[in-house]
N, C-alpha and C positions, 0 to 999 in steps of 0.2 A: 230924789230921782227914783221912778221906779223899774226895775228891770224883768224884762221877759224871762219864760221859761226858756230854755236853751232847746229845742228839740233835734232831732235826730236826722228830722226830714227837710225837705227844701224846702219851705213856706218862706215868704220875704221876710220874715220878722228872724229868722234862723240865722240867716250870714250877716247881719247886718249885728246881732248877738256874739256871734265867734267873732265878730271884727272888734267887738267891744272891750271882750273879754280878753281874746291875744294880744290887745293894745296895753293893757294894762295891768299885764304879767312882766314880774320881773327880768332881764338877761336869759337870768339861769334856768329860770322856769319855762319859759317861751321857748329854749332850746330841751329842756326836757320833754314839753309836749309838744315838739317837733318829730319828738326821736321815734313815737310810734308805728310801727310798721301800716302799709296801708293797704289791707287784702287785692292781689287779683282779681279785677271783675270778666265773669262767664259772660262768655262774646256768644249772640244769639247767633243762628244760621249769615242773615245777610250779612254780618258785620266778619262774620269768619270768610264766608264768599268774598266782599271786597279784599281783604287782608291777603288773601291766597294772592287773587288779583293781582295785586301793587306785587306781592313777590315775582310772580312770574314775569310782571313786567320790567321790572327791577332785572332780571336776571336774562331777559330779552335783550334788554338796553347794553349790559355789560358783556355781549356778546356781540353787539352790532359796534359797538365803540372798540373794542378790540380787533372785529374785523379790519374797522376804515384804519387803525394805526398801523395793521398790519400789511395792508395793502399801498398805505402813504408811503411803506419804509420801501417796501418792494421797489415801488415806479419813480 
């Protein structure tokens, strides 16, 4: 059997490589190249815009939900 080079980048021959290669590590090994940290990736503008986004709305909702509990308890 012959096997690819393992690259770095997405190409389809890549995951299907790591899938080859994780299958056929030991327990112990498979948990040790688990343990790798895996860097933070820099959120471009738009992706920071939605994120702000969901916060605010997130924190919109948890405001509106405490009003109506607060007003259910009142009446």
């Amino acid at each position: 059997m012959r096997y690819k080079k393992v690259t770095k980048d997405n190409t389809p021959g890549a995951a299907s490589d790591r899938i080859l290669v994780l299958s056929s590590l030991e327990p112990d090994q498979l948990a040790r190249a688990k343990k790798h940290p895996i860097p933070r990736r820099r959120l471009k503008g738009f992706e920071l815009l939605i994120l702000w986004a969901l916060r605010l709305y997130l924190l919109f909702m948890i405001v509106v939900v405490a009003y109506q509990v607060w007003i259910a308890r009142v009446h």
